[in-house]
Legacy VTK file of the C-alpha trace (Angstrom):
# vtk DataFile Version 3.0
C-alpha trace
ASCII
DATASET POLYDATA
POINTS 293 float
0.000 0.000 0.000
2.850 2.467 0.783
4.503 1.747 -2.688
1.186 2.925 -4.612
0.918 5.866 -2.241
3.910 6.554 -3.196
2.872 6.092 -7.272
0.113 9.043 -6.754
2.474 12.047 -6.853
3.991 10.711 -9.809
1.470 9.535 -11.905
-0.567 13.213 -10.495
2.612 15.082 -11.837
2.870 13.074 -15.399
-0.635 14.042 -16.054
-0.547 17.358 -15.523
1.081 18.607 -18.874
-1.989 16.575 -20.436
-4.287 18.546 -18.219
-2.918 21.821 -18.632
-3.231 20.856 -22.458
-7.130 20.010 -22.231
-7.406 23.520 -20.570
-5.948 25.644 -22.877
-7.585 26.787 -26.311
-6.201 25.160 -29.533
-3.802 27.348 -31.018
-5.927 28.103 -34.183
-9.015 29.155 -31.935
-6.302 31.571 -30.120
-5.172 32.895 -33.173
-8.620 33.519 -34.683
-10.127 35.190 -31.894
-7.269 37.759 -31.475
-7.649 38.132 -35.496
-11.070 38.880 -34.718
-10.512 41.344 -31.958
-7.518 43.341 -33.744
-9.885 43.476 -36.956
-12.782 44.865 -34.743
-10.395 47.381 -33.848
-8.795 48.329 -36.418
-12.288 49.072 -38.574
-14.127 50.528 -35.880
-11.718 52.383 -33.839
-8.339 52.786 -35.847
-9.775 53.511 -39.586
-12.607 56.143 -38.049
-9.750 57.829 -36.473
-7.267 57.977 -39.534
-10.450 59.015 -41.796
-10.771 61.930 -39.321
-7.236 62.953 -39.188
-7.092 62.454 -43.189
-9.871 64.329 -44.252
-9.071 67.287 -41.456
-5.688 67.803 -43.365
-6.591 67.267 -46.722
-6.774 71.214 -47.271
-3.935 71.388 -45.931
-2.419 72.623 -42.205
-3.380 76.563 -42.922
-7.146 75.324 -43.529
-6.382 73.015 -40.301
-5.522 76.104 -38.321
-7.889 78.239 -39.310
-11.425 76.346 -39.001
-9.889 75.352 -34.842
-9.106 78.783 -34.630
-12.161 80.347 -35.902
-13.843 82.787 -34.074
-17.225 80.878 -33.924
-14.901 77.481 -33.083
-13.383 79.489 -30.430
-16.727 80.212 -29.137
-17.613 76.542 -28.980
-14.240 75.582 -27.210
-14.484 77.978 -24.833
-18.576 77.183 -24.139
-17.647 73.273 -24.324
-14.880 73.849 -21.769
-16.936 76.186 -19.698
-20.115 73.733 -19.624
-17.516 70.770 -18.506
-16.212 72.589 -16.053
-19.150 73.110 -14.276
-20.891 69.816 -14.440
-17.756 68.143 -13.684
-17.356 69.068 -10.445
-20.911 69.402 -9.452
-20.951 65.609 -10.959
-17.817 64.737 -8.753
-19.444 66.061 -5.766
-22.794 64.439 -6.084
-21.065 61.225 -6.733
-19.004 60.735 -3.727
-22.134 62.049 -1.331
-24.710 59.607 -3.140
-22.114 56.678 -3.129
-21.218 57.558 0.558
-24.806 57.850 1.007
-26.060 54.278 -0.357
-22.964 52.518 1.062
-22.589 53.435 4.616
-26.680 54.984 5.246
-29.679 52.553 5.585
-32.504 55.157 5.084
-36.250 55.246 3.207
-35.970 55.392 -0.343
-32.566 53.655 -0.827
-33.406 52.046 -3.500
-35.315 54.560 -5.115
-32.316 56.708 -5.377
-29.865 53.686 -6.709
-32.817 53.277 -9.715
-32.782 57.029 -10.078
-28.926 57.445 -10.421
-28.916 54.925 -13.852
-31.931 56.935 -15.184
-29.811 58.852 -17.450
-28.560 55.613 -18.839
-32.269 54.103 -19.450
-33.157 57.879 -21.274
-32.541 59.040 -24.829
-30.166 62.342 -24.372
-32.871 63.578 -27.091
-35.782 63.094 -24.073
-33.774 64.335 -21.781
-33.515 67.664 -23.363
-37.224 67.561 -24.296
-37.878 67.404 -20.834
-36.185 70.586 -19.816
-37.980 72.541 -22.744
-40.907 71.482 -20.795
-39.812 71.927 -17.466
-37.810 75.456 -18.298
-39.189 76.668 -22.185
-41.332 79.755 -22.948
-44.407 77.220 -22.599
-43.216 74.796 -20.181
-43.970 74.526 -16.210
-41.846 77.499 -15.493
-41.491 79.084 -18.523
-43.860 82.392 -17.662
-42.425 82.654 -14.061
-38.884 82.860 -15.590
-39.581 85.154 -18.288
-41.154 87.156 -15.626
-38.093 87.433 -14.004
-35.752 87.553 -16.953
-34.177 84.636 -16.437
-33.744 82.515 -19.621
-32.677 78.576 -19.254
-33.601 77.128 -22.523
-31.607 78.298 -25.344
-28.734 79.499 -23.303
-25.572 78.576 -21.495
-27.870 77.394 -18.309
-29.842 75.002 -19.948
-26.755 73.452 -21.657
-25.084 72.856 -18.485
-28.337 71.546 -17.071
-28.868 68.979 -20.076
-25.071 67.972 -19.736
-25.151 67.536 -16.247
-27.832 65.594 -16.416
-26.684 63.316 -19.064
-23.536 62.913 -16.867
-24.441 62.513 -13.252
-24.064 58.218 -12.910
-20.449 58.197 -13.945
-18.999 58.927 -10.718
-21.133 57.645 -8.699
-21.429 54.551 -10.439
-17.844 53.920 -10.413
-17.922 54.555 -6.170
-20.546 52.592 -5.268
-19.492 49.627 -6.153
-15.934 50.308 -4.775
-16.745 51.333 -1.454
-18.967 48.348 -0.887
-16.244 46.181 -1.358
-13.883 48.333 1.156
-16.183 48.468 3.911
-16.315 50.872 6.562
-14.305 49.227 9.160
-11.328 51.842 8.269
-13.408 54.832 8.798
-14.849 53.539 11.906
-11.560 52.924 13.512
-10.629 56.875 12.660
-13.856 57.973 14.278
-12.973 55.763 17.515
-9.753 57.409 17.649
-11.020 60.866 17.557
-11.291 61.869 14.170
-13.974 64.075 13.133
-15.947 63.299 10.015
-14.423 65.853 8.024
-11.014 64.483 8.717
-11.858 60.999 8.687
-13.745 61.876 5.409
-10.070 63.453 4.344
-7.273 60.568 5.192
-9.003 57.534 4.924
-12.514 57.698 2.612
-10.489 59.797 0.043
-7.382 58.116 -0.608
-8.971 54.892 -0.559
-11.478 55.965 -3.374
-9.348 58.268 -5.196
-8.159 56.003 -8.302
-12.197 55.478 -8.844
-12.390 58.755 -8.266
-10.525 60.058 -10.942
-11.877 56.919 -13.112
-15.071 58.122 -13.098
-13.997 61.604 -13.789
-12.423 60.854 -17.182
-15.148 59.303 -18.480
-17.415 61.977 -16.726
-15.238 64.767 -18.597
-15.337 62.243 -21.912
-18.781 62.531 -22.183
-19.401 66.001 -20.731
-17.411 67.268 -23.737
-19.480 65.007 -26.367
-22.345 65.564 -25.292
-24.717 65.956 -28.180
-28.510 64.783 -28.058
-29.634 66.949 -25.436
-27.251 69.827 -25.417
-28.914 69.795 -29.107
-32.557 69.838 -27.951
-31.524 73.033 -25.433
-29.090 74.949 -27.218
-30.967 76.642 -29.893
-27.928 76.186 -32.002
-26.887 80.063 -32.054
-23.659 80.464 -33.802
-21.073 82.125 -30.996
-23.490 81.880 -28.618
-25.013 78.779 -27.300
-22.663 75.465 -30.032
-20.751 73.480 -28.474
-18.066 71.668 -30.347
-20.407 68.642 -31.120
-22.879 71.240 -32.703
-20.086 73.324 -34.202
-19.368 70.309 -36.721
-22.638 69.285 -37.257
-23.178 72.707 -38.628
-19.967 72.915 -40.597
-20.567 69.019 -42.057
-24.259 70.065 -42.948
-22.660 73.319 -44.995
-20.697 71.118 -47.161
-17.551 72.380 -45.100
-16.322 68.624 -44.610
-12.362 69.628 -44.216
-13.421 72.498 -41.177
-16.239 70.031 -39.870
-13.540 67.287 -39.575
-10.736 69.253 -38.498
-12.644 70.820 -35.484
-13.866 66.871 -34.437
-10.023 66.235 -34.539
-10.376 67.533 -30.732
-12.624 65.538 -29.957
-11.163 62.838 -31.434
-8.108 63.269 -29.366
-9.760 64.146 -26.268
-10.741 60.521 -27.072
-6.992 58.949 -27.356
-6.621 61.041 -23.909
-9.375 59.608 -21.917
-8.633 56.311 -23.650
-5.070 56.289 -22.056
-6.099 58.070 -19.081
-8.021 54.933 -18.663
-5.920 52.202 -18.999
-3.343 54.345 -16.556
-6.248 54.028 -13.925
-6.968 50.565 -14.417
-3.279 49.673 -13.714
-3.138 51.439 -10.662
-6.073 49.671 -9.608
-4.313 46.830 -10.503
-1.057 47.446 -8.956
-3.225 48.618 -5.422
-5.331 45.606 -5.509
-2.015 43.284 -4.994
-0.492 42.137 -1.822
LINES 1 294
293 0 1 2 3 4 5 6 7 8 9 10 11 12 13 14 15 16 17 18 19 20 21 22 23 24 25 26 27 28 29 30 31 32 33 34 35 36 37 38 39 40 41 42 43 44 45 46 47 48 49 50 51 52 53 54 55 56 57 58 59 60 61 62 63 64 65 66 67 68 69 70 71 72 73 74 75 76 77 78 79 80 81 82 83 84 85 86 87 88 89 90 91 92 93 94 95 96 97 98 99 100 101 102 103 104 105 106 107 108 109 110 111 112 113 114 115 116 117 118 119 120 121 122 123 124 125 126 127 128 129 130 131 132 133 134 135 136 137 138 139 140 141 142 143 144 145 146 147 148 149 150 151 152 153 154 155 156 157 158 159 160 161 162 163 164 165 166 167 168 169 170 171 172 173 174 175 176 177 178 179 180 181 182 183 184 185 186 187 188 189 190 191 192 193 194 195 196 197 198 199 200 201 202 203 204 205 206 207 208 209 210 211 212 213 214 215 216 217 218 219 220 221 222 223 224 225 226 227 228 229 230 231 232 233 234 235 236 237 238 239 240 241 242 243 244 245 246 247 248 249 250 251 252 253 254 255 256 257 258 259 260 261 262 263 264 265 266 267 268 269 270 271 272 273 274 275 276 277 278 279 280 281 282 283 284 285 286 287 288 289 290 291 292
């Protein structure tokens, strides 16, 4: 009996090559389903972006410079980067309060507000900006109590940041929730029974602990704030100068038969793209790197 125990190891140890063999894909399924993925890439991703970059500089790099640096392009940078920089942070803010809020809080209405946060997600951007026309236009709910105080919404720079925050408020929170579930609270407890008030526990533990999803969700946030098209297009009114963002701005230009300006001005968008695209993958290795021993 002791000389077959002593046959298990190495018959277990011959037949593992042969089982390490039956678990691994045949080399031509490998090779066909990274043929598959690189092709996917290259005709969605790759070829859209070289068509962009082509067609932007087929007038050549004078025509480049001057449809970016148009006055009525300048207008729409400067509005696009305005708009994101409010609902960024206002985003940012709501997110860690309603993730801190569902994670650590048993209250009425929990779930409510979990089903409310991925409404934006289950809405068309186009009936999301119908719905402020209502709420907010010349005819809607408060349309004659705002025009009886002068104070216009629809059609200008309020509404737009409205619609786009709107559109944008689940990223962040989103990305928290399910983060600071996994983390617990036992960290933030032991601050609090060592003295620290909320504000400071808030500071040196919650923060640093969330702070690669943090900034996760606030690329994509920013991504999207700055792309923003459906309902920023139902608001806007589309006044040149005024009230086009840089989505708008080329869908103008493209509709004018002005394909090299259209293109050339979604050239920043495109690479605001490549940014949040590696911006991305940096986060995901830090997560990567903290989540090891």
């Amino acid at each position: 009996m002791i000389a077959a125990a002593a046959q298990i190891p190495v018959a277990t140890s011959a037949s593992a090559p042969r089982v390490r063999a039956a678990l691994q894909d045949p080399p031509l399924l490998r090779a066909g389903l990274i043929a598959v993925a690189l092709g996917f890439l290259a005709l969605f991703l790759l070829l859209p972006l070289v068509a962009v970059f082509t067609e932007a500089l087929s007038a050549g790099l004078g025509a480049y410079w001057a449809a970016i640096s148009d006055p009525i392009a300048r207008a729409a940078i400067e509005l696009t980067l305005v708009v994101a920089g409010i609902s960024v942070p206002a985003n940012a803010v709501f997110g860690i309060a309603a993730a801190w809020a569902i994670t650590r809080f048993d209250f009425p209405g929990k779930s409510i507000l979990v089903s409310l946060i991925d409404l934006p997600f289950a809405v068309s951007p186009v009936i999301s900006g119908l719905i402020f026309v209502l709420l907010f236009g010349a005819q809607g709910v408060f349309g004659p109590w705002l025009l009886a105080h002068d104070v216009k919404i629809i059609f200008a720079v309020p509404g737009i940041v409205l619609a786009t925050t709107f559109i944008t408020f689940p990223f962040v929170a989103r990305e928290l929730i399910p983060l600071m579930e996994e983390q617990g609270s036992e960290e933030e407890e032991a601050a609090i029974s060592l003295g620290a008030s909320g504000w400071q526990m808030f500071r040196r533990v919650t923060l640093p602990n969330i702070r690669v999803g943090l900034l996760y969700g606030i690329v994509l946030l920013n991504a999207r704030a700055m792309g923003e098209f459906g309902a920023v297009s139902v608001v806007s009114g589309h006044i040149r100068g005024l009230t086009n963002t840089i989505p708008l701005h080329v869908e103008i230009l493209y509709n004018e038969y002005q394909s090299a300006a259209a293109f050339a001005v979604a050239t920043l968008l495109a690479l605001l793209a490549l940014v949040t695209l590696v911006a991305k993958r940096v986060l995901e290795w830090r997560i990567r790197q903290e989540s090891q021993p």
